[in-house]
C-alpha positions as CSV (number, residue, x, y, z in Angstrom):
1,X,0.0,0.0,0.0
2,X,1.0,3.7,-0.8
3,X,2.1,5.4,2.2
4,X,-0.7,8.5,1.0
5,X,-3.1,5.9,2.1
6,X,-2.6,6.2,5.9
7,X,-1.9,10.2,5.1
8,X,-5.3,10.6,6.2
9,X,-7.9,10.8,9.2
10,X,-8.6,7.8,10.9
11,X,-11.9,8.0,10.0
12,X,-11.2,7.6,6.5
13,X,-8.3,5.1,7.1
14,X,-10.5,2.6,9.0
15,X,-13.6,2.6,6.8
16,X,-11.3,2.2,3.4
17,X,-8.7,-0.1,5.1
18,X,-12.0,-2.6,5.1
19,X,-11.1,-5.8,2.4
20,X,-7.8,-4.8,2.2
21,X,-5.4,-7.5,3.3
22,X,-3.0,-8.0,6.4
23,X,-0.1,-9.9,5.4
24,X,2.8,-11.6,7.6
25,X,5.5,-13.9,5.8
26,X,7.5,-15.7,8.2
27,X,9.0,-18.5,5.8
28,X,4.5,-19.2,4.9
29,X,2.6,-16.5,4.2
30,X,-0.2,-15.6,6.4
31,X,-2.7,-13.4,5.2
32,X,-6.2,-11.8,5.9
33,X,-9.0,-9.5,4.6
34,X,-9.6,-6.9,7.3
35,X,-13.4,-7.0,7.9
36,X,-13.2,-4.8,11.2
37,X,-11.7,-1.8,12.5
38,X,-11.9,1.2,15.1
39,X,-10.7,5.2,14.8
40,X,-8.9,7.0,17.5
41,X,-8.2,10.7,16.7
42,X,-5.5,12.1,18.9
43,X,-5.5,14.3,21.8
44,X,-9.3,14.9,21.4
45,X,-10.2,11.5,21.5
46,X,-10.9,10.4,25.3
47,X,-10.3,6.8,24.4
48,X,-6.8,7.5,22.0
49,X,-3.8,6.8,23.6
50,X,-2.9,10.1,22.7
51,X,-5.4,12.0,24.9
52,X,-2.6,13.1,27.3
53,X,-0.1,13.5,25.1
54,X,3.0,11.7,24.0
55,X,4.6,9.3,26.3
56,X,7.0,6.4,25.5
57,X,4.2,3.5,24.6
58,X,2.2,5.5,22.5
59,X,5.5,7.8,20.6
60,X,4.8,5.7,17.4
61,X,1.7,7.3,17.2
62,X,3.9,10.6,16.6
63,X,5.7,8.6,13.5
64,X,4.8,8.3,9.9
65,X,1.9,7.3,8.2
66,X,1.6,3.4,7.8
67,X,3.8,2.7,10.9
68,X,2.6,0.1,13.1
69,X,2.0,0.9,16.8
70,X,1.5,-2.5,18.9
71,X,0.7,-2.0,22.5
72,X,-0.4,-5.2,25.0
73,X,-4.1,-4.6,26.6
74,X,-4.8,-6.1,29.6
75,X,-1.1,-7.3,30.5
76,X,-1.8,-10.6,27.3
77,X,-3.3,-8.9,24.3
78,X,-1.2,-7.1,21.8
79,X,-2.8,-4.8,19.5
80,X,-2.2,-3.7,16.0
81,X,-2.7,0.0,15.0
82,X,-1.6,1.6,12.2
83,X,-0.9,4.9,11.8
84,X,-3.2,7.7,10.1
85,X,-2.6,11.0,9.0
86,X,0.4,12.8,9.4
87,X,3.5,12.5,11.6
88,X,3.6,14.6,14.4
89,X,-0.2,14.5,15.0
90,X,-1.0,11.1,16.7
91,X,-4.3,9.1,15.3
92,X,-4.6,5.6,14.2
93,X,-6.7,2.7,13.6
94,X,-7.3,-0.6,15.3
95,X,-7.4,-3.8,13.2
96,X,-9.8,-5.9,15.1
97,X,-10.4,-8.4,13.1
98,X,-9.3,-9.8,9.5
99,X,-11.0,-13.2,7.5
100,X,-8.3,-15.9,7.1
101,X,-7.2,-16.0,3.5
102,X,-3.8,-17.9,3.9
103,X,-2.3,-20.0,6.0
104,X,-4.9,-20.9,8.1
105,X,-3.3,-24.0,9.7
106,X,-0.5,-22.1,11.1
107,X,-3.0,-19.4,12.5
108,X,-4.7,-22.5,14.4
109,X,-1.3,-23.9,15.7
110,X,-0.2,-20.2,16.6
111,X,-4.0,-20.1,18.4
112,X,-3.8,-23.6,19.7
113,X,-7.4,-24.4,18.4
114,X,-9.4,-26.1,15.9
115,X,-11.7,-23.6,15.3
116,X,-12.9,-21.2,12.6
117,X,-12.8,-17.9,14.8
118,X,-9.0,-17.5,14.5
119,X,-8.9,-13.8,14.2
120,X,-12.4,-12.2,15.2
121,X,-11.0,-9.6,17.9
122,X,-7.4,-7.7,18.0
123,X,-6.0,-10.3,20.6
124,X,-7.1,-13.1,18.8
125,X,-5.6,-11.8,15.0
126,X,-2.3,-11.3,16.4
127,X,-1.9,-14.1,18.4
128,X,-2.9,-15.8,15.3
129,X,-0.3,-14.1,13.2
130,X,2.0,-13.9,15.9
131,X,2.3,-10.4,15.7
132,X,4.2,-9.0,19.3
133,X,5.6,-5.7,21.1
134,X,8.7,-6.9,17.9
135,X,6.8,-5.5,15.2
136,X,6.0,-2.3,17.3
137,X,7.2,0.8,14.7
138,X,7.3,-2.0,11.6
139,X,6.6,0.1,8.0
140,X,3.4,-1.6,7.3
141,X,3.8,-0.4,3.8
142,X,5.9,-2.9,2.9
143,X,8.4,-5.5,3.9
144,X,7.5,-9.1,5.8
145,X,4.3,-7.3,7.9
146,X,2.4,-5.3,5.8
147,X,-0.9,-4.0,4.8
148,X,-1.8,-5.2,0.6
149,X,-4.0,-3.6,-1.6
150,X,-7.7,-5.6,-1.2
151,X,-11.0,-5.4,-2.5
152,X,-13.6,-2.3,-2.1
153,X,-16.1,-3.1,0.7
154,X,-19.7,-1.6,-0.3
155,X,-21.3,-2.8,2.8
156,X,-20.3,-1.0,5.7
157,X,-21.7,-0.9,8.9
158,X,-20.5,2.1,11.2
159,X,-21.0,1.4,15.0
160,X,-19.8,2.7,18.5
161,X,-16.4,1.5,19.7
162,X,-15.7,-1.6,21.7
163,X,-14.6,-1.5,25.2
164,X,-13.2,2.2,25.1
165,X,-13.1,4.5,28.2
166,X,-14.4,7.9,26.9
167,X,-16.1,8.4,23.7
168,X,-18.3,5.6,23.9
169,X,-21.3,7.4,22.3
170,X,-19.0,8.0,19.0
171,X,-19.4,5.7,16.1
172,X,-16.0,5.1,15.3
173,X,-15.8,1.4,14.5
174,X,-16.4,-0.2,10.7
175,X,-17.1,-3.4,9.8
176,X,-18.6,-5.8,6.7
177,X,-22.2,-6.4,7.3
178,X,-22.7,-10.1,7.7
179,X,-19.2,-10.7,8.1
180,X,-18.8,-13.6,10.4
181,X,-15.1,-13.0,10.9
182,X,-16.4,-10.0,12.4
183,X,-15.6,-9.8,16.9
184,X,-18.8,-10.2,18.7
């Protein structure tokens, strides 16, 4: 993906970022269609990390368009963000949840289950992917982790975010109606 991609509001970013496709090669390529995702704006967003300004976890927010910002939630889950708009002014986008596409055995070894729901919620994606605090700052532009050109989604549901402290009330979070990859 073109780095002008990310160069713009989170908004934007996480409604178009929709069927696009997470990629991770590791020696097999694992890959997924994003079907799920949630905008943070910066310091005016109550539930950005940014909200009180830049510390040492969320700095990568501060970076370049297309950079990843991984943070664990919870003391377990790691989350992948990438970065929106332009550096110096902190907003991104959660990937919450992505449809399998490619080396779905590896995701359910990575997961340790049998199951289908491999990667419907952030903890559960990157776990599958085995995405960690490593890949914090990775260029998701290009490279081994990466975000790949996709499909345009016409069916977008916009909803309130999940789980957020502040801004509950702001619909925010985009996912593909009748997705079932989609977090419940």
């Amino acid at each position: 993906m073109r780095r002008a991609f990310f160069s713009r509001g989170p908004e934007t970013v996480a409604r178009e970022l929709l069927g696009h496709r997470l990629v991770y090669e590791t020696g097999e390529r694992l890959s997924g269609r994003v079907v799920e995702t949630e905008a943070y704006h910066g310091p005016d967003d109550p539930a950005s990390h940014a909200s009180g300004g830049k510390t040492e976890r969320n700095s990568p927010m501060f970076e370049k368009p297309g950079t990843a910002y991984i943070y664990v939630s919870y003391g377990i889950h790691r989350m992948l963000n990438v970065v929106t708009g332009e550096a110096g002014e902190p907003s991104a986008v959660l990937i919450r949840a992505v449809e399998p596409l490619e080396g779905i055995e590896r995701m359910k070894e990575n997961r340790g289950v049998e199951r289908q729901e491999l990667c419907n919620g952030p903890g559960k994606l990157t776990e599958a992917f085995r995405i960690s605090e490593e890949h914090n700052r990775t260029d998701l532009t290009g490279g081994d982790l990466r975000i790949g050109e996709g499909e345009e989604v016409e069916d977008v549901v916009e909803d309130t975010r999940i789980g957020v402290s502040g801004g509950e009330d702001m619909e925010l979070r985009f996912y593909v109606k009748g997705n079932r990859f989609v977090s419940r």
